[in-house]
PAKE-787047 format. One record per residue (C-alpha): x, y, z; residue in three letters. Coordinates in pm, whole numbers. Each point is the difference from the previous one (the first is absolute). Layout:
% residues N
@u->X | v->Y | w->Z | code->ALA
...
//
This chain:
% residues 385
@u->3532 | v->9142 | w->8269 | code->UNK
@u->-357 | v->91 | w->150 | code->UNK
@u->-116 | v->142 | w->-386 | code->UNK
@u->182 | v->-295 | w->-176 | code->UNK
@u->-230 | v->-264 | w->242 | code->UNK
@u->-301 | v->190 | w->-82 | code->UNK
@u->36 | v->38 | w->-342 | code->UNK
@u->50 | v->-359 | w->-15 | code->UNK
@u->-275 | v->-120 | w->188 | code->UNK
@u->-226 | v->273 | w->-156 | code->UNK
@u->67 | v->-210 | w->-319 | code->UNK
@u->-67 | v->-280 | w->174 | code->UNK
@u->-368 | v->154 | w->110 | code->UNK
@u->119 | v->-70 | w->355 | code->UNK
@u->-90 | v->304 | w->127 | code->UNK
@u->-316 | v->196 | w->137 | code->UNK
@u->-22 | v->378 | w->-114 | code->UNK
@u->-211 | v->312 | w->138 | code->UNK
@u->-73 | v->253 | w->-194 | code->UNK
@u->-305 | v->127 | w->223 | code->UNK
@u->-85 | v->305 | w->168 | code->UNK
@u->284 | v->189 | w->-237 | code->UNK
@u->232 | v->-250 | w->164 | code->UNK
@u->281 | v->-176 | w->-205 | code->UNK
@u->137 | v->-316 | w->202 | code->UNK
@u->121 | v->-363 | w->-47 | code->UNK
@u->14 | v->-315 | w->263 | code->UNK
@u->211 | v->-250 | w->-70 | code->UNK
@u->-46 | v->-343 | w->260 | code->UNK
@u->202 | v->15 | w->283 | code->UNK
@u->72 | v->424 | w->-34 | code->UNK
@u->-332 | v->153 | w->41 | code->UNK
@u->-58 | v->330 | w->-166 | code->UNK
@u->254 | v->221 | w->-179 | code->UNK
@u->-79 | v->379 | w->-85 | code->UNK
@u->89 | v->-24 | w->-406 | code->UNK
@u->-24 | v->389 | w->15 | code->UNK
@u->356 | v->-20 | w->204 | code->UNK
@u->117 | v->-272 | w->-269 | code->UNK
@u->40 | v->288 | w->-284 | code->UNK
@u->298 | v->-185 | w->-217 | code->UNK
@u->-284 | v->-282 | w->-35 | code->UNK
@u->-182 | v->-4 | w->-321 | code->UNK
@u->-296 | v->-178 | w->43 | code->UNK
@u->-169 | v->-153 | w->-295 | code->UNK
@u->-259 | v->-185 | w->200 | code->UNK
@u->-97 | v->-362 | w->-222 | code->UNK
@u->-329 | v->-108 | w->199 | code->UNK
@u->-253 | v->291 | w->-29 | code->UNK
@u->-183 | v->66 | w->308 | code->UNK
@u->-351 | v->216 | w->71 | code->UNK
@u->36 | v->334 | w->132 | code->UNK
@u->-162 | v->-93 | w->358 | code->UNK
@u->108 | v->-346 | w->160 | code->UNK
@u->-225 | v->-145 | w->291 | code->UNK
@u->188 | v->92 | w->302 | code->UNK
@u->-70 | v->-399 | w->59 | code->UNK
@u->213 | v->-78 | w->-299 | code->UNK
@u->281 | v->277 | w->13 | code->UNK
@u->77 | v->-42 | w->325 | code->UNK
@u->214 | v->-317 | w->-66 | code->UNK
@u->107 | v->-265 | w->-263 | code->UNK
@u->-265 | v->-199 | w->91 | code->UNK
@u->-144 | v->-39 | w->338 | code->UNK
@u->1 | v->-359 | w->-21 | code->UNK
@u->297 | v->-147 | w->87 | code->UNK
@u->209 | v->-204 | w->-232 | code->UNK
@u->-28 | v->-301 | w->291 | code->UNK
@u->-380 | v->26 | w->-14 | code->UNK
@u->-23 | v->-28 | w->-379 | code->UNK
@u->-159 | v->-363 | w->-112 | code->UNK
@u->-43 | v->102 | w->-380 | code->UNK
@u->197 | v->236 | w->-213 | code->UNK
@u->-210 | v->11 | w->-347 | code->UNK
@u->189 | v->132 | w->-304 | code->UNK
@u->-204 | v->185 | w->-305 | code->UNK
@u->189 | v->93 | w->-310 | code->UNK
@u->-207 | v->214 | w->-172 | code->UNK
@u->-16 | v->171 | w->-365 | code->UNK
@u->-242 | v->223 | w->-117 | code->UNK
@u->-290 | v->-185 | w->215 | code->UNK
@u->-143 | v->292 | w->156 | code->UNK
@u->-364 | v->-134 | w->-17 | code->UNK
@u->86 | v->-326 | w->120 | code->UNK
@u->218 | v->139 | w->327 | code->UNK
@u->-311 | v->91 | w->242 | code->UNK
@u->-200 | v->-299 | w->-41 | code->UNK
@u->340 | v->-225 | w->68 | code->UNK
@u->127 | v->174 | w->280 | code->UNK
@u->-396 | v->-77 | w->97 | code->UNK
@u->28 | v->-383 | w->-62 | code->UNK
@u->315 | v->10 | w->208 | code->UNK
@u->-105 | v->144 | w->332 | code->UNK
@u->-293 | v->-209 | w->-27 | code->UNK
@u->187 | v->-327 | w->-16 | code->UNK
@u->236 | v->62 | w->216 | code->UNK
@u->-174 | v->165 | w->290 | code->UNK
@u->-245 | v->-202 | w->6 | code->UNK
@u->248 | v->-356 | w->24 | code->UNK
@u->126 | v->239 | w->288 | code->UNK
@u->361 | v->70 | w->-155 | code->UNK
@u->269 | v->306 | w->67 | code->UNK
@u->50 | v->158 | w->-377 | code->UNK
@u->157 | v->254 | w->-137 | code->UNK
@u->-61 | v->47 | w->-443 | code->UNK
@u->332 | v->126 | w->-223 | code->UNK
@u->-132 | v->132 | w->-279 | code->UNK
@u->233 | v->37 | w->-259 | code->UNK
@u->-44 | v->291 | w->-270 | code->UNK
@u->182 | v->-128 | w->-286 | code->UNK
@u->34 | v->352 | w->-184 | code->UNK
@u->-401 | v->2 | w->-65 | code->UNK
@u->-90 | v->298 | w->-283 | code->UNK
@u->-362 | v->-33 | w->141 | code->UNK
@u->-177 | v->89 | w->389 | code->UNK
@u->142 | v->-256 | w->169 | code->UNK
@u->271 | v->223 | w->140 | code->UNK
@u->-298 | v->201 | w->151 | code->UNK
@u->-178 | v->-320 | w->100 | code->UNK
@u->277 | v->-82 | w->228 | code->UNK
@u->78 | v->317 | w->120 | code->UNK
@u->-368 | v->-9 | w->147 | code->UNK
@u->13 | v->-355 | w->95 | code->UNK
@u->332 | v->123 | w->193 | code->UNK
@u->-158 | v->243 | w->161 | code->UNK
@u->-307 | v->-129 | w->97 | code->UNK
@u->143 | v->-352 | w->158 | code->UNK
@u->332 | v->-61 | w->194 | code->UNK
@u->5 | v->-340 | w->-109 | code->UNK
@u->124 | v->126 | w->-343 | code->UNK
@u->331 | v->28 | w->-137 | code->UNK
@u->33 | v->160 | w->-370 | code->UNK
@u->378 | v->-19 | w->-214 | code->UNK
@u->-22 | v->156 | w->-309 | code->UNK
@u->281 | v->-93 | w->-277 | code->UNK
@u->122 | v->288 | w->-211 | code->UNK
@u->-108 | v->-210 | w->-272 | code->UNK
@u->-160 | v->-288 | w->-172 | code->UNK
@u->275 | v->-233 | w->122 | code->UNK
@u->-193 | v->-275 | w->-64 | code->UNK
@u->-172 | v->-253 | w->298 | code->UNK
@u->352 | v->-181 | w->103 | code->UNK
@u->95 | v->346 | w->103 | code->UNK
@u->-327 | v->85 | w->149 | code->UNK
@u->7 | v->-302 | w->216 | code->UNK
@u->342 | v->31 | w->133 | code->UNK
@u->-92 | v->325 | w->78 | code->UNK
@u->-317 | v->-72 | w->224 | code->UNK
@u->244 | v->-357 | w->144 | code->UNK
@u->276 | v->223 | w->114 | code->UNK
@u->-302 | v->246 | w->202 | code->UNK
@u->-197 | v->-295 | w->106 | code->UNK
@u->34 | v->-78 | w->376 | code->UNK
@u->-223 | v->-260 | w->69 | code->UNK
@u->139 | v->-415 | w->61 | code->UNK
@u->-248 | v->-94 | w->-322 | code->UNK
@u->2 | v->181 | w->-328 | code->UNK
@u->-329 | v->-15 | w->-249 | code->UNK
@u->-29 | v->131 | w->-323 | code->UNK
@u->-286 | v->87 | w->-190 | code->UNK
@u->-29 | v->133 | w->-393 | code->UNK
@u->-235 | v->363 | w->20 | code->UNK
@u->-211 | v->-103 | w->-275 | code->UNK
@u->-227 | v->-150 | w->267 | code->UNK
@u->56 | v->-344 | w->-187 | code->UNK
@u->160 | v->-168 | w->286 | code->UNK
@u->-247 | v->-27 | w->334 | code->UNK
@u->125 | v->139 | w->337 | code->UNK
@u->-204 | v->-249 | w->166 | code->UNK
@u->186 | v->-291 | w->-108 | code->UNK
@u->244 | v->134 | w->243 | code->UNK
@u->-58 | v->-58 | w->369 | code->UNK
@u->10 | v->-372 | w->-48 | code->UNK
@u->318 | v->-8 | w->-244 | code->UNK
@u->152 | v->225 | w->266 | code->UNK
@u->-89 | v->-262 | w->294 | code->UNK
@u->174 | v->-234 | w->-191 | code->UNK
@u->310 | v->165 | w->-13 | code->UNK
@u->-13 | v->141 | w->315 | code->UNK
@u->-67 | v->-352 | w->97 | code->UNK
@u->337 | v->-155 | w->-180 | code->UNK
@u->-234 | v->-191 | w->-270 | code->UNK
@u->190 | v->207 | w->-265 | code->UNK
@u->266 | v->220 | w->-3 | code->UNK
@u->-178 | v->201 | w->-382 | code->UNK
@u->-292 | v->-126 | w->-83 | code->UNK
@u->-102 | v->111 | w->-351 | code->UNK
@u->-380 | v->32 | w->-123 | code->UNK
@u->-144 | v->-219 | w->-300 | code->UNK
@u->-250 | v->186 | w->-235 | code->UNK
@u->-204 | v->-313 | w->-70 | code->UNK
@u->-298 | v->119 | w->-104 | code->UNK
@u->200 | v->302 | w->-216 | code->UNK
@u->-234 | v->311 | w->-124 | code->UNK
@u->275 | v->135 | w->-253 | code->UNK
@u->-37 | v->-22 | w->-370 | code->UNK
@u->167 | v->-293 | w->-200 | code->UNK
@u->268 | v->191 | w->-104 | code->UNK
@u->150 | v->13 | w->327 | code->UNK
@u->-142 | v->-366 | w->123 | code->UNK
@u->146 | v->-185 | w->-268 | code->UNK
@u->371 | v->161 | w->-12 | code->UNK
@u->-21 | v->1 | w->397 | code->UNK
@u->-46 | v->-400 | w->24 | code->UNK
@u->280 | v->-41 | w->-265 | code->UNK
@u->204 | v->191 | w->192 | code->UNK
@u->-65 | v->-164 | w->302 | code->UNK
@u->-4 | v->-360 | w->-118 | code->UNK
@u->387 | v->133 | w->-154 | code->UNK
@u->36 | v->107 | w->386 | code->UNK
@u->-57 | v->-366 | w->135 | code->UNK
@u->210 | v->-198 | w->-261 | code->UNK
@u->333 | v->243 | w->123 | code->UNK
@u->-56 | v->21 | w->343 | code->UNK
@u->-115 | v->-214 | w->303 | code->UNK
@u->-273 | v->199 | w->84 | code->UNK
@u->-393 | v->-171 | w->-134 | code->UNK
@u->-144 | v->334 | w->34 | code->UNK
@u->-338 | v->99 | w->-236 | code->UNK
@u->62 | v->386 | w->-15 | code->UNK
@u->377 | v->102 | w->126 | code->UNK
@u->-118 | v->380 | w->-118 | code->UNK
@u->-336 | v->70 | w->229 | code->UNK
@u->8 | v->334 | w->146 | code->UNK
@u->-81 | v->-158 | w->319 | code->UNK
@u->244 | v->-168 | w->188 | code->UNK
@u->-29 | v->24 | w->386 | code->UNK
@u->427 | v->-75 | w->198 | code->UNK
@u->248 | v->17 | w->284 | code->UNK
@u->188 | v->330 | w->-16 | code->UNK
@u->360 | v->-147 | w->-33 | code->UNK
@u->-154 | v->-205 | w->-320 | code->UNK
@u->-71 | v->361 | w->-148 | code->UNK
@u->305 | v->146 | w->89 | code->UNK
@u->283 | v->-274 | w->-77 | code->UNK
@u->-175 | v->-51 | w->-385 | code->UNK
@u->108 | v->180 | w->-291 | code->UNK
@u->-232 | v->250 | w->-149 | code->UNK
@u->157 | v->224 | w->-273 | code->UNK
@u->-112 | v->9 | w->-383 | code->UNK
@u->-300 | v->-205 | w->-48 | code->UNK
@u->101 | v->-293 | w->235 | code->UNK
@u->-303 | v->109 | w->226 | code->UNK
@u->-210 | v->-295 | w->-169 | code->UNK
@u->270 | v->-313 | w->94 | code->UNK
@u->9 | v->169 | w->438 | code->UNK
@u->-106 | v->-381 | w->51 | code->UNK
@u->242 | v->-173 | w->-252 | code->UNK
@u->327 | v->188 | w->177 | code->UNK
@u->-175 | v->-66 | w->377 | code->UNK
@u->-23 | v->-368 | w->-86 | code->UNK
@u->366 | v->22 | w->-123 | code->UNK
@u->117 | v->137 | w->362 | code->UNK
@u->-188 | v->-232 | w->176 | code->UNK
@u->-369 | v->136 | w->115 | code->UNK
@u->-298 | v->-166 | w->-29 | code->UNK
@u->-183 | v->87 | w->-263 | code->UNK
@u->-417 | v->-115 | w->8 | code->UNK
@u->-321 | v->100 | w->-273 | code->UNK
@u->-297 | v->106 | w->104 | code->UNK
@u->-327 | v->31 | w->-214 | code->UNK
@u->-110 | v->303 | w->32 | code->UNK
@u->-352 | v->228 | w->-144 | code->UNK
@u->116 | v->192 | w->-296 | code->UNK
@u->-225 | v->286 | w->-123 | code->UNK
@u->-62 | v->160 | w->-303 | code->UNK
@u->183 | v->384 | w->-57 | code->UNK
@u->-256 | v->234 | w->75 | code->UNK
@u->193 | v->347 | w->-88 | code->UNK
@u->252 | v->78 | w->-229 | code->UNK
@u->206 | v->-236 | w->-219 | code->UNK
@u->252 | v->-242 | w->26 | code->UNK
@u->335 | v->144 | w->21 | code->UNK
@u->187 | v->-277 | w->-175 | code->UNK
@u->7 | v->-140 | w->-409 | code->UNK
@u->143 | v->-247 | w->-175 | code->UNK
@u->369 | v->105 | w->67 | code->UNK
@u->-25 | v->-66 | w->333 | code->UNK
@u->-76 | v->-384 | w->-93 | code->UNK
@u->344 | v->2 | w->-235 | code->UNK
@u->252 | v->152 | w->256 | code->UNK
@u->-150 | v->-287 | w->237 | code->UNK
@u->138 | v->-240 | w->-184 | code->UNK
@u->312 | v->186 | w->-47 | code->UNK
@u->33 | v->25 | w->400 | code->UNK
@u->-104 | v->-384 | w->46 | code->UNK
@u->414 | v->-42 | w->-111 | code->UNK
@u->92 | v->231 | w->239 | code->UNK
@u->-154 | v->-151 | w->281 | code->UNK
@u->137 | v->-331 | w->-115 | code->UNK
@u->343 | v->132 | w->23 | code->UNK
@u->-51 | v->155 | w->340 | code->UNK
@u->-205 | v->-284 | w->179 | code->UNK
@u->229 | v->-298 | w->-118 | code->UNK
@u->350 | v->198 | w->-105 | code->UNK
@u->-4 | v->279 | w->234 | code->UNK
@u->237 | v->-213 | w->227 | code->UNK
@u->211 | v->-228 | w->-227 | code->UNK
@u->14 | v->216 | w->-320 | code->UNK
@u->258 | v->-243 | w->-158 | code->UNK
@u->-224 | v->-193 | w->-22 | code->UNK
@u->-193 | v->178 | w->-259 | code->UNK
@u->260 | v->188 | w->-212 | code->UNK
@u->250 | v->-266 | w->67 | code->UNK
@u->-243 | v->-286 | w->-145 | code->UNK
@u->-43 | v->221 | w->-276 | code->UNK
@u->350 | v->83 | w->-98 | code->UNK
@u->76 | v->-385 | w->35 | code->UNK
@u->-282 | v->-43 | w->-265 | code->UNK
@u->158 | v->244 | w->-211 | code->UNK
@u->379 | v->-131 | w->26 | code->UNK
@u->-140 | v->-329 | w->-59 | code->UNK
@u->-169 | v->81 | w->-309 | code->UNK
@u->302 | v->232 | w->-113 | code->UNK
@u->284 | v->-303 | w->73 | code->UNK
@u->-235 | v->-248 | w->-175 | code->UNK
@u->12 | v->214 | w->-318 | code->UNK
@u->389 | v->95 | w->53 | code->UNK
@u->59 | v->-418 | w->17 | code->UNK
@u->-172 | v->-33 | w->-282 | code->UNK
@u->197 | v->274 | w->-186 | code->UNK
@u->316 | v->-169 | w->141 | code->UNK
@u->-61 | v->-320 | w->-104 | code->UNK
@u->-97 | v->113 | w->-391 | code->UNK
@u->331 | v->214 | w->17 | code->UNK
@u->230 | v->-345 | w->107 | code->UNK
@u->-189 | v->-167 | w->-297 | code->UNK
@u->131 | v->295 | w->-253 | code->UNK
@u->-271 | v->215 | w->1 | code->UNK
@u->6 | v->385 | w->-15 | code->UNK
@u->-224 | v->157 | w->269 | code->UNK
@u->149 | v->342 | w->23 | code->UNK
@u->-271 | v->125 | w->-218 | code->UNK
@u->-316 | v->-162 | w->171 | code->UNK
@u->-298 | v->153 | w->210 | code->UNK
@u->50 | v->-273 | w->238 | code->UNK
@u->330 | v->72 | w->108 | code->UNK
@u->-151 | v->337 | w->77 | code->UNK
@u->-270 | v->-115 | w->213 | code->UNK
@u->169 | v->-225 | w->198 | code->UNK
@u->273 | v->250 | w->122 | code->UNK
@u->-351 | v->259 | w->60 | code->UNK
@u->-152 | v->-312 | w->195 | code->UNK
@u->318 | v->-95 | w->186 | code->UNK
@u->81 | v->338 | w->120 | code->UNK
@u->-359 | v->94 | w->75 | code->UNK
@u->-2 | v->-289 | w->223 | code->UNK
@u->288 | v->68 | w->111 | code->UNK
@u->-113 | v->370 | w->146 | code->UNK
@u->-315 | v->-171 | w->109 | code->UNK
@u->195 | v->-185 | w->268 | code->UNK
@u->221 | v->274 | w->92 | code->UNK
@u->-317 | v->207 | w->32 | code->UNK
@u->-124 | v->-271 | w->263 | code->UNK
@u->322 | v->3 | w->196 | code->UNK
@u->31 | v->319 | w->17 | code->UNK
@u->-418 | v->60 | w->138 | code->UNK
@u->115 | v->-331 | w->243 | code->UNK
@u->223 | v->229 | w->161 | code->UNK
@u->-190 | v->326 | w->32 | code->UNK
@u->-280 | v->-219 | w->176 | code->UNK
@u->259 | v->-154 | w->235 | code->UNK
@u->105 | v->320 | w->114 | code->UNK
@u->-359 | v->173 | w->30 | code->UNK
@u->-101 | v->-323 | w->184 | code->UNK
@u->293 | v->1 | w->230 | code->UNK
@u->-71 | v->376 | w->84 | code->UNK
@u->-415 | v->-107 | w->59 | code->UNK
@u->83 | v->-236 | w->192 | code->UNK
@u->-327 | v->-262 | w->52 | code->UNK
@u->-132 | v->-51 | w->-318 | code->UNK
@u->-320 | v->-220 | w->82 | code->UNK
@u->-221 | v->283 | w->151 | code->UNK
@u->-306 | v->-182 | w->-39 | code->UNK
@u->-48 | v->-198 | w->303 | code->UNK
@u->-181 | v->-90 | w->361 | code->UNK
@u->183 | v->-114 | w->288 | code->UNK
@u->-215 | v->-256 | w->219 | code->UNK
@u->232 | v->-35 | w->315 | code->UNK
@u->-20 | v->-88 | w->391 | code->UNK
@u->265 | v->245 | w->73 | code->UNK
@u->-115 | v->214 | w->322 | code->UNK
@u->249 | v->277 | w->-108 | code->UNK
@u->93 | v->-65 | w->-405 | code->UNK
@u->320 | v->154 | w->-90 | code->UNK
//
């Protein structure tokens, strides 16, 4: 049970290791250090890559900062932006020690081919403040951020892109505001954009698409930066390349969601990670977060409206059919007789479809329980139940 937990949680990159000094042991929170040497049925394929020698400072513990004691919990997915790493891990202490905040930085290795893994293998071992996951792969930056949510401990989430686009000192008064209720996400707005037209032009379409379909008036739904409570992070959906609509599904469940201008810089290293691709299956994913934000709780709504389109449309043509075939008419060997049936029975399987997704979601929701997680409770109660 012991191995299974620490396999687990080594996948998870919950786990400190020592390899120091010849030694060869893991701590896991709440069970201290374990000998791996007496663990020999344990094949461990470590996925975070450590230094050789740790500070004693940082292998002593998890962190030394207690999760209580945390303000600020910032999250960095990061591919192949080795040269960028150092002077944003900079820009972050700067900031936030100097608006006096408790941090601790998640950098997120998203299966880089350059240095960053050794970047943040120093980084690691030169501050305690720093917390490095590294994917087996290039899963792509939904997966990266889930990744760095799930570690983060802190009551307010930020998230910055590595390219060094996105300033870190935009954040102390974004996080004041959250920490101060103004905002439960508040999302930055590129005004003044330094990116090439080909990705201004598509992004505005994209976004002006974004405010026609949902409720939310915001200018740039995709900036890297984006500064939230913790339960906002970690009640959202973030799979495929949903990463980009976080604010769409929080304003769905009931956060407030706020904009922000913010000072966006031009990319000093590297190259931009992303073509024209990533602009199509955006528009692809704009249906599925239409389906999820306004059908994800009343699906027969959708595929029931549908199918009573389609048996409309299939019983007008069948009437039609009907009536020729009371006047005399042969319709045995006509298209349309064809297509209504197709349109009737598609309909038809539509609305079943519905009924039957009604029923799943009744049961999931009766299992879950409260369904409205999104909420403050302002009360007078001297002991609230």
């Amino acid at each position: 049970m012991f191995l299974a937990d620490c396999r687990r949680k080594v996948r998870l990159g919950l786990v400190a290791l020592d390899f120091s000094q010849g030694r060869k042991r893991v701590a896991m929170p709440g069970l201290g250090w374990h000998d791996v040497a007496a663990m020999p049925q344990w094949n461990y394929h470590p996925q975070v890559d450590l230094p050789e020698q740790l500070d004693p400072a940082a292998q002593s513990e998890l962190s030394n900062l207690p999760a209580s004691e945390l303000d600020v919990s910032v999250v960095v997915p990061c591919f192949n932006e080795a040269e960028s790493l150092p002077v944003l891990k900079d820009e972050i202490c700067q900031a936030l020690e100097a608006a006096g905040l408790q941090f601790e930085m998640v950098f997120v290795d998203d299966g880089s081919t350059d240095e960053t893994r050794q970047v943040l293998a120093g980084f690691l071992s030169q501050d305690e403040r720093v917390e490095v996951i590294r994917l087996g792969r290039n899963a792509g930056k939904a997966a990266a951020l889930a990744a760095g949510f799930v570690h983060a401990r802190a009551p307010v989430l930020c998230t910055l892109d590595a390219d060094l686009q996105d300033d870190p000192s935009e954040l102390p008064a974004l996080v004041a505001r959250v920490r101060g209720g103004d905002a439960d996400l508040i999302v930055g707005w590129k005004k003044d954009r330094r990116d090439p037209w080909t990705k201004v032009v598509p992004s505005r379409i994209f976004n002006w698409m974004l405010r026609r379909v949902t409720p939310l008036r915001l200018h740039d739904i995709n900036c890297g930066l984006k500064v939230m409570a913790s339960e906002v992070a970690k009640t959202t959906p973030l799979y495929g390349d949903l990463y980009r609509f976080l604010p769409a599904f929080a304003c769905s469940q009931g956060y407030l969601v706020e904009e922000a201008e913010v000072h966006h810089r031009s990319r000093r290293f590297g190259r931009s990670k992303y073509g024209a691709w990533r602009f199509l299956r955006g528009f692809l994913d704009l249906f599925t977060l239409l389906v999820l934000t306004r059908f994800q709780f009343r699906p027969l709504h959708f595929f029931g409206g549908a199918g009573l389109l389609f048996m409309t449309a299939g019983l007008g043509v069948l009437s039609f059919l009907t009536v020729r075939w009371f006047q005399g008419e042969a319709i045995g060997h006509r298209p349309a007789l064809f297509l209504g049936v197709l349109l009737f029975l598609t309909g038809l399987q539509g609305l079943g479809i519905g009924l039957i997704a009604e029923m799943i979601g009744h049961a999931r929701e009766k299992g879950a329980g409260d369904a409205a997680p999104a909420r403050r409770i302002f009360s007078n109660r001297s002991e609230p139940k």
